[in-house]
C-alpha positions as CSV (number, residue, x, y, z in Angstrom):
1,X,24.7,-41.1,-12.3
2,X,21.7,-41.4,-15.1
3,X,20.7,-38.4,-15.9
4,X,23.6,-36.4,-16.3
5,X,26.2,-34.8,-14.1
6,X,28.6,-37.8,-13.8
7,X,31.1,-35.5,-13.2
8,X,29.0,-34.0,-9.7
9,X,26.2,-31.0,-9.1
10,X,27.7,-27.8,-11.2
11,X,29.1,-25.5,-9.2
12,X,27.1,-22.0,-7.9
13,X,29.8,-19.5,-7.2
14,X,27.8,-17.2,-5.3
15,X,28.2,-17.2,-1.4
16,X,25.8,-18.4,0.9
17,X,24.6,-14.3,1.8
18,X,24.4,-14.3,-1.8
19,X,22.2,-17.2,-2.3
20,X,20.0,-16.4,0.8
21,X,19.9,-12.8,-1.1
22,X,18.8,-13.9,-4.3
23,X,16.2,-16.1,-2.8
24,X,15.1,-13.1,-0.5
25,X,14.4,-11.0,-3.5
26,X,12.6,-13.7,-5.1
27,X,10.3,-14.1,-2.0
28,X,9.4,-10.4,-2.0
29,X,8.5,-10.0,-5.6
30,X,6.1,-12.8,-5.2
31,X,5.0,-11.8,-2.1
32,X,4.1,-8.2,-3.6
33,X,2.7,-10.0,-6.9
34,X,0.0,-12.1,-4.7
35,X,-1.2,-9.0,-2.3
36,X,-1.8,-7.2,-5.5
37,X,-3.5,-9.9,-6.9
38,X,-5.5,-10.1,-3.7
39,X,-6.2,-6.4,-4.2
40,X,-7.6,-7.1,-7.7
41,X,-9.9,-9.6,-6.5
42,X,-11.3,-7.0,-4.1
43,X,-11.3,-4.7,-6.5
44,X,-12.7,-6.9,-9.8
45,X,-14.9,-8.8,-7.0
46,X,-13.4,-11.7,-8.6
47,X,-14.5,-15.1,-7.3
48,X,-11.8,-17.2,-6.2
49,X,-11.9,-19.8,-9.3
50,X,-11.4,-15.9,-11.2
51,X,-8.7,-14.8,-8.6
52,X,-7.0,-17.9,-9.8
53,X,-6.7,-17.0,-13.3
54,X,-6.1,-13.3,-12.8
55,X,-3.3,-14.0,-10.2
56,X,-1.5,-16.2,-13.3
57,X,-1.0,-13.2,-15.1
58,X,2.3,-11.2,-15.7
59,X,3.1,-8.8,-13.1
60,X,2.7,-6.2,-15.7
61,X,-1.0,-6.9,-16.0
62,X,-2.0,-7.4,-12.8
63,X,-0.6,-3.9,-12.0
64,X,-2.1,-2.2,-15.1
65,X,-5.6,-3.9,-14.5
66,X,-5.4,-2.0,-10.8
67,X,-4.4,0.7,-12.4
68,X,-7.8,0.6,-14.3
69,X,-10.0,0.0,-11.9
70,X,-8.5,2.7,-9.5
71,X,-9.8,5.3,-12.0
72,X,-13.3,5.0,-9.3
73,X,-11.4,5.0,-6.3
74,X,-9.2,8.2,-6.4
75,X,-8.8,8.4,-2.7
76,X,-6.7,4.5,-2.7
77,X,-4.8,5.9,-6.5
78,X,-2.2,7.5,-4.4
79,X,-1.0,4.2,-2.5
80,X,-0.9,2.9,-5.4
81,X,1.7,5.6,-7.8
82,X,4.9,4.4,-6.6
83,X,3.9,0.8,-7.4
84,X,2.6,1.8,-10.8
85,X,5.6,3.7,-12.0
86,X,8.7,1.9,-10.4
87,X,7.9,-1.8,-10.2
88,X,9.2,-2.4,-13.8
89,X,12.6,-0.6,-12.6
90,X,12.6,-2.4,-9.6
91,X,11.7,-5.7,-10.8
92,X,14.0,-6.0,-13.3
93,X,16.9,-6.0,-10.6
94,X,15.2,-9.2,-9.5
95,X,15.7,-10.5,-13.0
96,X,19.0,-9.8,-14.1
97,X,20.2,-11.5,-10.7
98,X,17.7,-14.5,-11.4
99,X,18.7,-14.6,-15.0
100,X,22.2,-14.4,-14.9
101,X,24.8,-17.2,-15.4
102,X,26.9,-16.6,-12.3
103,X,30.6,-17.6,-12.1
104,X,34.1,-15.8,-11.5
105,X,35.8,-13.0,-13.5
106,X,38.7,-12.6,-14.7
107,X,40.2,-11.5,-11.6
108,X,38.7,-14.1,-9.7
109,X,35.5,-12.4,-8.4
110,X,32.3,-13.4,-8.7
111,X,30.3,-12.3,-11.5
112,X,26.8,-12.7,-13.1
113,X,26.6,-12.0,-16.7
114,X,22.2,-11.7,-18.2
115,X,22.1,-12.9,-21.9
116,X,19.3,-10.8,-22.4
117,X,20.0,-7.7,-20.7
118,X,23.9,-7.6,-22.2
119,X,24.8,-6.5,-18.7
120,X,27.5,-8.0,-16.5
121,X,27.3,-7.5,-12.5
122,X,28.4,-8.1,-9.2
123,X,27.1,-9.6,-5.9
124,X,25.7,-5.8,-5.2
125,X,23.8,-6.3,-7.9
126,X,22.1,-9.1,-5.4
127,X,21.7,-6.6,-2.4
128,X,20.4,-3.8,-4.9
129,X,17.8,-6.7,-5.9
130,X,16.7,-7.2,-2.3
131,X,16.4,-3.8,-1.6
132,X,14.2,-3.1,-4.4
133,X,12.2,-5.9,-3.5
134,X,12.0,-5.2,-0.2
135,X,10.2,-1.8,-1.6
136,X,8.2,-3.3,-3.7
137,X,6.7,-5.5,-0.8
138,X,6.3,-3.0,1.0
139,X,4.6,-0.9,-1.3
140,X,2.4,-3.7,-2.2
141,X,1.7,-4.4,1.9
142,X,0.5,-0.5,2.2
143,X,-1.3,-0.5,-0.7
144,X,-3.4,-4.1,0.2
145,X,-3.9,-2.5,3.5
146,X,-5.9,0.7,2.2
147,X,-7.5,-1.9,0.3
148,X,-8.3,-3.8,3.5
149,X,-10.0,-0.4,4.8
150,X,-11.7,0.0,2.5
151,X,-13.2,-3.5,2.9
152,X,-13.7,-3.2,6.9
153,X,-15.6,0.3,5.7
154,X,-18.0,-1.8,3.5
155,X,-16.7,-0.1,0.2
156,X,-15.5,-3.2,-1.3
157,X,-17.3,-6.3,-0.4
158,X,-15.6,-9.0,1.8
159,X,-14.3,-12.0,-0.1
160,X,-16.5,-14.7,0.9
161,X,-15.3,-17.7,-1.1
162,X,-13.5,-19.2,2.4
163,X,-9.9,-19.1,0.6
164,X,-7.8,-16.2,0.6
165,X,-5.9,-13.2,2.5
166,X,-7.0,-12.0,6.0
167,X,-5.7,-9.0,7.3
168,X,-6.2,-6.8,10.5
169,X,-7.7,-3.5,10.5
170,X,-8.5,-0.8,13.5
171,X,-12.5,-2.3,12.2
172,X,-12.1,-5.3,12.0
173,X,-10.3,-8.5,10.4
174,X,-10.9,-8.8,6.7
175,X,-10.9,-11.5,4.5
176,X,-10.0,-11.0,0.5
């Protein structure tokens, strides 16, 4: 085989829950990282070519930037606190499970050791990482959906660029 791996595709010792898992968490921390984008746009009244460039950013920023502009809309800051203070915490369970070299111990169970965070784990280290996730998702979805009413109230004008989030209100559909 040119290329490399004459000898076959390396092996992942991680089950196929595990793998589904790690994936899973993945999924939610991006799903969480383009609402709050959305949310920024909103917020910023970015264009979409703008949207584009903000939603690039580290995770980091994006949040800090909402935290910014929230400093006018003290009513929304509240959905937003959880977000704010844990997503680093929760976050970096996604990362030491996506950054880890995965393999057995020496016991024969499987392992994950992250280079950078010095920290060896275990495949609950996965489930911890999809719960945490699955927060931050969540947190993200109930925070984009004040955002949404405050859109369907005419607060924050609706996105009219053609390309972007809808989502459902008692008022009415909006688009980000």
């Amino acid at each position: 085989m040119e290329g490399g791996f004459e000898e076959g595709f390396p092996n992942i010792d991680l089950s196929e829950t595990a793998l589904a898992d790690l994936a899973r968490a993945t999924y939610y921390e991006n799903m969480a990282k383009t609402l709050l984008s959305f949310c920024l746009k909103a917020l910023k009244r970015l264009s979409h070519t703008q949207w584009a460039r903000a939603e690039k950013k580290p995770f980091k920023t994006i949040v800090d930037e909402i935290a910014e502009e929230l400093k006018s809309w003290p009513d929304v800051a509240p959905y937003f606190e959880q977000i704010q203070h844990k997503h680093d915490g929760w976050r970096d369970q996604r990362n030491f499970i996506v950054h880890s070299n995965w393999g057995k111990n020496f016991i024969g169970k499987t392992a994950g050791y992250c280079y950078r965070r010095e920290r060896l784990g275990d495949e609950n280290y996965i489930t911890a990482a999809v719960n945490h996730c699955l927060w931050l998702a969540k947190e993200s979805r109930n925070f984009g959906y004040q955002m949404a009413l405050l859109i369907a109230s005419g607060s924050l004008p609706e996105g009219n660029d053609g390309v972007g989030l809808t989502m459902k209100t008692p008022l009415k559909s909006v688009h980000f």
